[in-house]
Each structure stands twice: as structure tokens, then as C-alpha cells.
C-alpha positions as CSV (number, residue, x, y, z in Angstrom):
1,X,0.0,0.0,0.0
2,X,2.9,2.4,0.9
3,X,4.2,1.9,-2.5
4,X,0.9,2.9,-4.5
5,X,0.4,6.0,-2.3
6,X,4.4,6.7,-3.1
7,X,3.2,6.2,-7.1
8,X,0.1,8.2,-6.8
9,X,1.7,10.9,-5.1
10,X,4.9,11.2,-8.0
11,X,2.0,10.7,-10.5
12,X,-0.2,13.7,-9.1
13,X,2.8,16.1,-9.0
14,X,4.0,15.1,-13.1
15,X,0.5,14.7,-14.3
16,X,-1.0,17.7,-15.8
17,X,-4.0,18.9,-13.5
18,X,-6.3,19.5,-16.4
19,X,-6.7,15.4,-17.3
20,X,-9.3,12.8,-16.3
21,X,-6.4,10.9,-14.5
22,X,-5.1,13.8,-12.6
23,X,-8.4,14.5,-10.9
24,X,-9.1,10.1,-10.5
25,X,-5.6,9.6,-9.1
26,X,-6.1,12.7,-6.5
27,X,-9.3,11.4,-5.3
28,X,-7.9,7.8,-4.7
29,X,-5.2,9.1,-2.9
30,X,-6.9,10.9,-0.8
31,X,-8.9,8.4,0.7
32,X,-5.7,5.8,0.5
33,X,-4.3,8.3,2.7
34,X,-7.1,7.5,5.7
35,X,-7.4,3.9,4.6
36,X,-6.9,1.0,6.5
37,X,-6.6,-3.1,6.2
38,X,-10.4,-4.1,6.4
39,X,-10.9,-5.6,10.1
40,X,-12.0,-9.2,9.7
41,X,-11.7,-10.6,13.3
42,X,-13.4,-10.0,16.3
43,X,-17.3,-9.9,17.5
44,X,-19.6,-9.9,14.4
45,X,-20.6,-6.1,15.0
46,X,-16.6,-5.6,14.8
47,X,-15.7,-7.1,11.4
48,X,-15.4,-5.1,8.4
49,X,-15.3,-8.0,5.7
50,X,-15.8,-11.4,5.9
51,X,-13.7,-13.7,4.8
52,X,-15.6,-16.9,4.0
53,X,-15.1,-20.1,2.5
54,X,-16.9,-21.2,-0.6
55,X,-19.9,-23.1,1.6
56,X,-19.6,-20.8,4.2
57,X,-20.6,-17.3,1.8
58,X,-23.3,-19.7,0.4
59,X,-24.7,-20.3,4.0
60,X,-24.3,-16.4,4.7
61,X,-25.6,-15.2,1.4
62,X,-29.0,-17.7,1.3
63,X,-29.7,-16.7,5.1
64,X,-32.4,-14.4,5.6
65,X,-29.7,-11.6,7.0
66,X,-28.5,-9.1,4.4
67,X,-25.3,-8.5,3.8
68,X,-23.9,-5.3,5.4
69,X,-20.3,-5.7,4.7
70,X,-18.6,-6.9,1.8
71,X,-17.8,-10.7,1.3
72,X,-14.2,-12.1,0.7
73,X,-14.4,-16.0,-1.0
74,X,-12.1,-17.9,-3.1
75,X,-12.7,-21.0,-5.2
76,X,-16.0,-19.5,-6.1
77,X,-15.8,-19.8,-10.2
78,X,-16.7,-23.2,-11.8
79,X,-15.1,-22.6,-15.5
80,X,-11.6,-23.0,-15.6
81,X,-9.0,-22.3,-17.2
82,X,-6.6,-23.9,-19.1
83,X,-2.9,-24.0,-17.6
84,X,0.2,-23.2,-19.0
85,X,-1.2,-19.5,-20.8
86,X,-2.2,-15.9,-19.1
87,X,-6.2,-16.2,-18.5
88,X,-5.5,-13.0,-20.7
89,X,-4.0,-14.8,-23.8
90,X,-7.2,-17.3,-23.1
91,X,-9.2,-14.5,-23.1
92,X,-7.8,-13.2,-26.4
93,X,-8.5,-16.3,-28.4
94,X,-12.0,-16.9,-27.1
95,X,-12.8,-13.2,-28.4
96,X,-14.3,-12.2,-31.6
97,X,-15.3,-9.3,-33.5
98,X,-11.4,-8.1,-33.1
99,X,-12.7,-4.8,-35.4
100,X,-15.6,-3.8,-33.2
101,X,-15.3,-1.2,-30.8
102,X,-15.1,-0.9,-27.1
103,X,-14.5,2.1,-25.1
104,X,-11.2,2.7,-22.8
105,X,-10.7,5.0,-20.0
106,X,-8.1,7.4,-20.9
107,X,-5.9,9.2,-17.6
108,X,-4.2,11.6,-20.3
109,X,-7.7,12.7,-21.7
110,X,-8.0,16.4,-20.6
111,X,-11.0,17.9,-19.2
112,X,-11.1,21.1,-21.6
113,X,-10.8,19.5,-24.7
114,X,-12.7,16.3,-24.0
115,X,-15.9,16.3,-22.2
116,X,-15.5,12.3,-21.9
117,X,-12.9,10.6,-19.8
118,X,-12.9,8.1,-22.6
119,X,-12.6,7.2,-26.2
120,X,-13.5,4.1,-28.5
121,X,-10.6,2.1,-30.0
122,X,-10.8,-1.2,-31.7
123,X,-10.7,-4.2,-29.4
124,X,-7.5,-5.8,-31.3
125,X,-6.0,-2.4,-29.4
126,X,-6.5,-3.8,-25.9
127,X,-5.1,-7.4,-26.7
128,X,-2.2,-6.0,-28.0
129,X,-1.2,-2.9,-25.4
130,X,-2.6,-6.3,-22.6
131,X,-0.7,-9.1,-24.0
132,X,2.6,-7.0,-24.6
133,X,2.1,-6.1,-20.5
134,X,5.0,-3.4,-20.4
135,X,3.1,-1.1,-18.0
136,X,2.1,2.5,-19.5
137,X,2.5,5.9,-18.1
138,X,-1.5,6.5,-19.4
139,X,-3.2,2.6,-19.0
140,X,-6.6,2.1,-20.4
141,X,-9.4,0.6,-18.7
142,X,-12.0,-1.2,-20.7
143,X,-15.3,0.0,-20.3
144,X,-17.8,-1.9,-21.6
145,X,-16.5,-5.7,-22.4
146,X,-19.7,-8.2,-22.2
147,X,-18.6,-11.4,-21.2
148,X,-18.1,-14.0,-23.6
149,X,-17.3,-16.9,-21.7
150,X,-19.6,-19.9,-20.2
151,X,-22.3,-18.4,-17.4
152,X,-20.2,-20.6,-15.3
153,X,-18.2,-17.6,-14.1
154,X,-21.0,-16.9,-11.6
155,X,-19.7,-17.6,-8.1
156,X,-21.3,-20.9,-6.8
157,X,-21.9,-18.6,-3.1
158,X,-24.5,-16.2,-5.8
159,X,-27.1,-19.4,-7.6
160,X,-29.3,-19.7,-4.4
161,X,-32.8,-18.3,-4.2
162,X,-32.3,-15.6,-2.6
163,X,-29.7,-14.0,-4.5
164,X,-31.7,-14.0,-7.8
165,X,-33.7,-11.6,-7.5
166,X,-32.3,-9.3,-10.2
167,X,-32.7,-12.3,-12.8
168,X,-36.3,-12.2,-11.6
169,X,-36.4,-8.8,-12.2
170,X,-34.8,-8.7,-16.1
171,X,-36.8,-11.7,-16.7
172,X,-40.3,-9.6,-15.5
173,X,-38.8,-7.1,-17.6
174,X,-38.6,-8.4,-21.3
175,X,-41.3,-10.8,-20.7
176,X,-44.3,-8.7,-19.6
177,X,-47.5,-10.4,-18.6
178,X,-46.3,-13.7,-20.9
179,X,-44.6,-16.6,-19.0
180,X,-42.8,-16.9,-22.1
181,X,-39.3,-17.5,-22.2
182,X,-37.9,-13.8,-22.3
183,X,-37.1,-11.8,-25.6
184,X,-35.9,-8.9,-26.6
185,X,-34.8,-6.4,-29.1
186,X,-30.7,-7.4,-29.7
187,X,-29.8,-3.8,-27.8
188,X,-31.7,-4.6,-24.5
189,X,-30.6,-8.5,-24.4
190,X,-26.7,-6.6,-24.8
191,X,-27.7,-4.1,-21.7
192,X,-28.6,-6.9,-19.7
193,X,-25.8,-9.1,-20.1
194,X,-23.6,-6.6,-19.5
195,X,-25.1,-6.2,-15.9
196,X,-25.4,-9.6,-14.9
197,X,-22.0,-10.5,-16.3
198,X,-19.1,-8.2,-17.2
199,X,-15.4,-8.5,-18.0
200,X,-12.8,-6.5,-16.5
201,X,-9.6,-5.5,-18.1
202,X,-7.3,-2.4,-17.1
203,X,-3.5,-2.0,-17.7
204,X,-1.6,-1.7,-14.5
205,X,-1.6,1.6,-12.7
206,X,-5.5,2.5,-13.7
207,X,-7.6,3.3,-10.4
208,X,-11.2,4.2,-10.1
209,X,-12.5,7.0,-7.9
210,X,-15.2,6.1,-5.0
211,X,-18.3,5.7,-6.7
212,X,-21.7,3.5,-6.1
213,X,-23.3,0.7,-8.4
214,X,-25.8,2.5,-10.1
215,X,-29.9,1.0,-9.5
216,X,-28.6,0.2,-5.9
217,X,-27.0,-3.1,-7.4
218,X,-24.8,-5.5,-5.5
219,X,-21.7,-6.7,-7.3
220,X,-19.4,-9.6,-7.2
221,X,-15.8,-9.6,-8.7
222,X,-13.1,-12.4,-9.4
223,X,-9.8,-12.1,-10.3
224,X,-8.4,-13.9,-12.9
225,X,-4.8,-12.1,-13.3
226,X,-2.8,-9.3,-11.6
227,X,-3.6,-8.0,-8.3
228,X,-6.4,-5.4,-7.8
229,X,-6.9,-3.5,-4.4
230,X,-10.0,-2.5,-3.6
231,X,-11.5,-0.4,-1.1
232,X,-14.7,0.9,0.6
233,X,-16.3,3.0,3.2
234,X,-16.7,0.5,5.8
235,X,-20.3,1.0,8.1
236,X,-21.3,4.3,7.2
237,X,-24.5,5.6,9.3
238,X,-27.6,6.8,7.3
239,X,-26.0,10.5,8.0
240,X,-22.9,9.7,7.1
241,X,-23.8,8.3,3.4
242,X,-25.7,11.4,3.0
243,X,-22.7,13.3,3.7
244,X,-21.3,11.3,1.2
245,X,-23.3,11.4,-1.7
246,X,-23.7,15.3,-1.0
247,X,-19.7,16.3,-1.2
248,X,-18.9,12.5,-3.3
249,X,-15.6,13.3,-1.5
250,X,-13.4,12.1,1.3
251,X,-14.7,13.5,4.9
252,X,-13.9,13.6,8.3
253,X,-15.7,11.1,10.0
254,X,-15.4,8.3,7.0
255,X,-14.0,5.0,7.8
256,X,-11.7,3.8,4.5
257,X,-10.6,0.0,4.6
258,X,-9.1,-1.9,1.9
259,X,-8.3,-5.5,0.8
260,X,-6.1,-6.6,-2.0
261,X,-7.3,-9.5,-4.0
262,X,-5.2,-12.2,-5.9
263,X,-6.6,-14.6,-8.5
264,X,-9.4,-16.9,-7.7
265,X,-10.3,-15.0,-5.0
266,X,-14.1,-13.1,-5.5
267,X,-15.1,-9.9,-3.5
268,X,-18.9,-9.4,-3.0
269,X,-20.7,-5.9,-2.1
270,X,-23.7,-5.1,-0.5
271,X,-26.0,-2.9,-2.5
272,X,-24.7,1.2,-1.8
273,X,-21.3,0.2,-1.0
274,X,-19.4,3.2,-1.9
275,X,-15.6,1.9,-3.4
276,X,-12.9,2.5,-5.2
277,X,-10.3,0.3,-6.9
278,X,-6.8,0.7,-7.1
279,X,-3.7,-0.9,-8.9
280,X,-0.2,-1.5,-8.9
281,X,1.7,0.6,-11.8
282,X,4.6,-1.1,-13.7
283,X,5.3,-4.2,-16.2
284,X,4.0,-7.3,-15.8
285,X,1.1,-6.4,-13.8
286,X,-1.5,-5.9,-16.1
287,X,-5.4,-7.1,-14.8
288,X,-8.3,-9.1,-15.5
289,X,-11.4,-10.2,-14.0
290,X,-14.9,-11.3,-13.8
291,X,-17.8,-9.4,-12.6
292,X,-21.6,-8.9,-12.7
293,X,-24.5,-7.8,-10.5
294,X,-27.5,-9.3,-8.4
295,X,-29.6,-8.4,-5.7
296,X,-30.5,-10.2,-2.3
297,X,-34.4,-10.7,-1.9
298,X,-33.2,-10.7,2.0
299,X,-32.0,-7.3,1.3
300,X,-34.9,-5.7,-0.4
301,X,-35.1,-3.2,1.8
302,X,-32.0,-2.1,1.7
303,X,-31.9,-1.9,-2.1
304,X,-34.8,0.7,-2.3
305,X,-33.5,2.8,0.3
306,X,-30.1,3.1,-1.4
307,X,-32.2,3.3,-4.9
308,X,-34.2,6.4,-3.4
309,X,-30.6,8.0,-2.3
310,X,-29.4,7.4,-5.6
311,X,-32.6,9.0,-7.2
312,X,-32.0,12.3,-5.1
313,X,-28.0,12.5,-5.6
314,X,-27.7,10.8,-9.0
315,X,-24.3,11.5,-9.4
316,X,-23.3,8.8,-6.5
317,X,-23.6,6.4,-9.2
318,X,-21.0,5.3,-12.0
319,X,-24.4,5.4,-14.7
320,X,-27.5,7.1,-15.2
321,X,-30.9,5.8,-13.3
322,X,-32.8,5.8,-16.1
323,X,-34.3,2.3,-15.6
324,X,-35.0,3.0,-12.2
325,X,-38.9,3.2,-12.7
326,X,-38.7,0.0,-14.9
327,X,-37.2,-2.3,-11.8
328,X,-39.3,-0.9,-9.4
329,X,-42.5,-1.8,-11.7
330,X,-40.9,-5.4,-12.0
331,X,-40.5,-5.9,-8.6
332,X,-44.5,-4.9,-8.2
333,X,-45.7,-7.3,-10.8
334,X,-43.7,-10.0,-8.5
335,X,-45.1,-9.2,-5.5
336,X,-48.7,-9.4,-6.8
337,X,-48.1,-13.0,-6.7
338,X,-49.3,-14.6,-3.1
339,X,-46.4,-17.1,-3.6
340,X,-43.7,-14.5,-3.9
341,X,-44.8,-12.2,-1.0
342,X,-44.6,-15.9,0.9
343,X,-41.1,-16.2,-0.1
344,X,-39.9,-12.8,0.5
345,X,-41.6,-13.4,4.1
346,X,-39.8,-16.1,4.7
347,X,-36.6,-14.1,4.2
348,X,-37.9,-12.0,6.9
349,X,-39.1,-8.9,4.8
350,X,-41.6,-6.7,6.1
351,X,-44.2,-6.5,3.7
352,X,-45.8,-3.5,4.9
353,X,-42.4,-1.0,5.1
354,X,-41.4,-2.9,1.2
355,X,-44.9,-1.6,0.1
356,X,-44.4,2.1,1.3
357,X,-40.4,1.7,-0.1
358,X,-41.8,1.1,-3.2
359,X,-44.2,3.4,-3.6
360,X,-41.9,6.5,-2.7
361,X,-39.3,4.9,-4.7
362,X,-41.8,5.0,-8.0
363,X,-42.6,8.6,-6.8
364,X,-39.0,9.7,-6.9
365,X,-38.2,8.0,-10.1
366,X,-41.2,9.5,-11.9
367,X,-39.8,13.4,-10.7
368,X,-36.0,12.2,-12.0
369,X,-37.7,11.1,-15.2
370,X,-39.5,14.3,-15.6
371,X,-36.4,16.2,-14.8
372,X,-37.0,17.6,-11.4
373,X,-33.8,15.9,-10.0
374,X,-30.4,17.2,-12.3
375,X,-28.1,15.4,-12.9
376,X,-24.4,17.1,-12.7
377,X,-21.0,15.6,-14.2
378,X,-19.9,13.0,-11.6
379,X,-16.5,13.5,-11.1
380,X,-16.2,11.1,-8.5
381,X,-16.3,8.4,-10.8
382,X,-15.3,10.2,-14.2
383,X,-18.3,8.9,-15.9
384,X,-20.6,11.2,-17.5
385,X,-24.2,10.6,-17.9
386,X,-24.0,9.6,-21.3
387,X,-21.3,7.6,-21.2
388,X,-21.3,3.1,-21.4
389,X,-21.2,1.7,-18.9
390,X,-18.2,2.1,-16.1
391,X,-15.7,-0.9,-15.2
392,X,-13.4,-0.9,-12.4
């Protein structure tokens, strides 16, 4: 850790201030600065991340508590590998399309002259800056890579009941009333693949600024290659997320922790985590990992609240909310069935308090929609509102 704050530092003094990376990089460092080793011993109240074996974060996840912390597994991810090759080289020959487009964050991309902290190369590009793995004094970080590989990436801990409820969601989506198998136009099946299951590749030295999952989503991540630190604010009170999401800055009272993840090891956070990733600079350490979403039916409750924060200080999130209204009408439909609401008892939801939830959630979504809430650039997480999708 010492040594990326030492980096970040050099690289904030050399970097000219007017770039995309300049303003990332001085963000990260500034909570790096407060941040500490994520607690995981102790009294439960006193952890900060649990570290879990495989049938231990299944037990965990499928219990009728939400999570509240983020999860630490490993051994998580059925598919394979092949040995003897980089999962990157794998990755490469599993690819195709080598001519389409993808877009890369760019740290060198000034904030005058380019509105977008990114810009669309070829995908062949990536492979070859990736597979040459020299280290770069401006490394990319792929944006918007749909996953290609077998649906076997999803971490064993995340195929119980409880954790699919944002499959149920996507499926009341582009179904409707049918109980048809789901269809859609070719751009909305895209979307939602890219938010259940995502790829992650960055060149070493390429951080992200604290930021929230946009639609109050819980994520899961795996490393496949290089190292990738991540970090959070552990625990914060109702107030102190507020404070957050107002200022989307560092503040006195915020408690930073931070784990750094190795291959075949999976992090897992709770819907409104606030976190940031960072990465070792230099050759030979570029990364690559697995991601998507999902949500908890446990933690329904949860997910609203953070959805109506989100809703009021949109630019928390690393993407626009403009599906907001659409989950929130999916989750409705499901709960008009007596054998859901049975389930979602069972996990020990309130019925009563998830009714009133949703109903002030569809009331704040219909003013953001109608363009009573603004939304401003968010340069916490330099990704504009029009802009794809953000990767770590």
C-alpha cells in the first residue's frame, strides 16, 4: 500500500491537472491516505469484511440476514482455465469481432478539450497494449466488455434463491405479462448481459474514484490475473452516506478500509457500498477479472432505500438511473403474486415497510424522469451521464 500511495503521489505532481487521471488519481489518494486493512476478526458487530469459505458465503448469502459488509471468497468460479497460458491470452483467443469497438478509460484525456474521460478504439488495441504487458504511463481501462465466456463464471456462493432476484427482475422485464421464455430487441438482451456478467480488463496503474453501483445493485468480482486492491467506506450511518453522496468526497468522519485480492479470490458488495479500486503501476502487472451484478431478496429493503438516495444525488452512481422506474415496476408485478410475497416473508421482509419503499421509490423516479432531479457531471467516478457503462 505504501508503495501505491508513493506512485500516486509522483503521479499527481508530473501529471498535468487539467486530465481525467489527474483528478481520479487525486481522489484515490486521498482516501488511500485514511485507509486502512479491512478488520475481519473480532465480535460480528466488529468485522469489516468477511472472509468466507466457498460453503460458508453460500450459508451467509441464502440466510435471511442481508449482507452489510462486503464478502471475501475464493474458489468461487466453476469454468476454468486452461494452464500453461495468461487467463489473458485465453481471453484473447476466445474473443471475436477483433474490429468492433469498445470504449477505454483514458488518464491523459484532458477535461477542456474532451468532455469524456474516454474514447472508443478497436478491441485488437486492448489485446495487444494487454498481452505486450509493459506497464504504461496513461493505461486504459476497458469500459464496456460483455462477457463471452460460459455463465459458469457466476460464483457458486450467488445461484441460491435468494440472490436471484435481479434475474427475476430482467426476466419480469422483457417478458411482460407472458410466461414466455424472455425476448428482446438485440440492444436490450446486450444491456442486460452486460449487468449480470461483465469482463474487467485495465493496464496496471489505472484506479477508479469512490463511486456507487448505479440502481442500488450489488456486485461480485473475481480475479483472474494481476492483483487489484479494492476499497470501501466500511459501516457508514444513514448520515454519514448522505454526507457522502452530497460532497462525493473524502470527509472527516469516513471510515476507508481496503483488501487486495489475488486470482481466484471473489469480493462481494452489498447494495450502496461506496468503493474504489486501485492498482499497482509497472510491467507485468497488467489485470483481468470477472464481474456482474445481483440483488438479495433478503435485502430488499436495503436496495430501495439506497435506490431512493441514488434517485436524489444521482451522481453517486458510476451510470445514469434511467431504468429506475422499470425495476421498481418489475419488482410490483412480483409481488402481486401470493407465492412470492410468501417467499420474501420467509426471508424475513416486512411487507408493509417494502410496500411504502416502493411506492416512494416510484414517486422519486417519476420526478428524475420528468427532470426535477439534475443530474451534474460526476466526477467522482469520471463517468458522464452519457457515457457506457463504467468498469473498475
Amino acid at each position: 500500500m505504501a508503495e501505491v500511495r508513493d506512485i500516486l503521489r509522483l503521479e499527481i505532481n508530473t501529471r498535468a491537472r487539467e486530465t481525467w487521471g489527474y483528478q481520479t488519481n487525486s481522489r484515490v489518494l486521498q482516501v488511500l491516505e485514511r485507509a486502512c486493512p479491512a478488520r475481519s476478526t473480532g465480535e460480528p458487530h466488529e468485522k469489516e469484511v468477511l472472509l468466507l469459505e466457498c460453503d460458508e458465503a453460500k450459508h451467509h448469502i441464502e440466510s435471511s440476514v442481508p449482507l452489510t459488509v462486503p464478502v471475501v471468497t475464493r474458489n468461487q468460479q466453476m469454468f476454468k482455465w486452461e494452464d500453461g497460458s495468461r487467463p489473458i491470452q485465453q481471453l484473447c483467443k476466445r474473443t471475436g469481432m477483433w474490429k468492433r469497438k469498445v470504449c477505454v478509460q483514458v488518464p491523459s484525456q484532458s477535461l477542456k478539450r474532451a468532455s469524456e474521460s474516454f474514447k472508443k478504439v478497436d478491441i485488437s488495441q486492448v489485446f495487444d497494449r494487454l498481452l505486450e504487458n509493459s506497464g504504461s504511463n496513461d493505461p486504459w481501462n476497458v469500459l464496456d466488455f460483455g462477457s463471452e465466456l460460459p455463465s459458469l463464471i457466476i460464483p457458486v456462493c450467488l445461484t441460491g434463491a435468494n440472490a436471484q432476484l435481479l434475474l427475476l427482475i430482467k426476466n419480469a422485464i422483457m417478458s411482460g405479462k407472458e410466461v414466455t421464455r424472455p425476448t428482446a430487441e438485440g440492444k436490450e438482451w446486450s444491456e442486460w448481459t452486460q449487468v449480470l456478467e461483465w469482463v474487467l480488463l485495465s493496464e496496471a496503474g489505472n484506479n477508479t474514484g469512490a463511486h456507487m453501483d448505479s440502481h442500488g445493485l450489488s456486485t461480485w468480482i473475481t480475479v483472474q490475473e494481476g492483483e487489484i486492491g479494492f476499497g470501501w467506506l466500511s459501516q457508514p450511518t444513514k448520515g454519514q452516506l448522505h454526507t457522502w453522496a452530497q460532497r462525493l468526497d473524502d470527509f472527516p468522519d469516513a471510515k476507508w478500509r481496503y483488501v487486495v485480492l489475488r486470482p481466484g479470490q471473489t469480493i462481494i458488495f452489498p447494495s450502496g457500498t461506496v468503493h474504489f479500486v486501485f492498482r499497482r503501476p509497472g510491467p507485468g502487472r497488467a489485470t483481468f477479472a470477472l464481474g456482474g451484478h445481483f440483488l438479495q431478496w433478503s435485502g430488499i429493503l436495503r436496495w430501495i432505500e439506497i435506490l431512493q438516495l441514488q434517485l436524489r444525488y444521482p451522481d453517486t452512481t458510476n451510470e445514469s438511473l434511467e431504468k429506475a422506474s422499470r425495476y421498481i415496476g418489475a419488482v410490483k408485478r412480483l409481488l402481486a403474486e401470493e407465492h412470492m410475497r410468501s417467499q420474501v416473508k420467509d426471508w424475513g421482509v416486512d411487507l408493509e415497510a417494502l410496500s411504502a419503499r416502493l411506492k416512494a421509490s416510484s414517486l422519486a423516479s417519476d420526478r428524475s424522469c420528468s427532470g426535477e432531479l439534475t443530474r451534474r457531471r460526476n466526477l467522482s467516478s469520471d463517468c458522464p451521464a452519457n457515457s457506457p457503462r463504467m468498469r473498475y
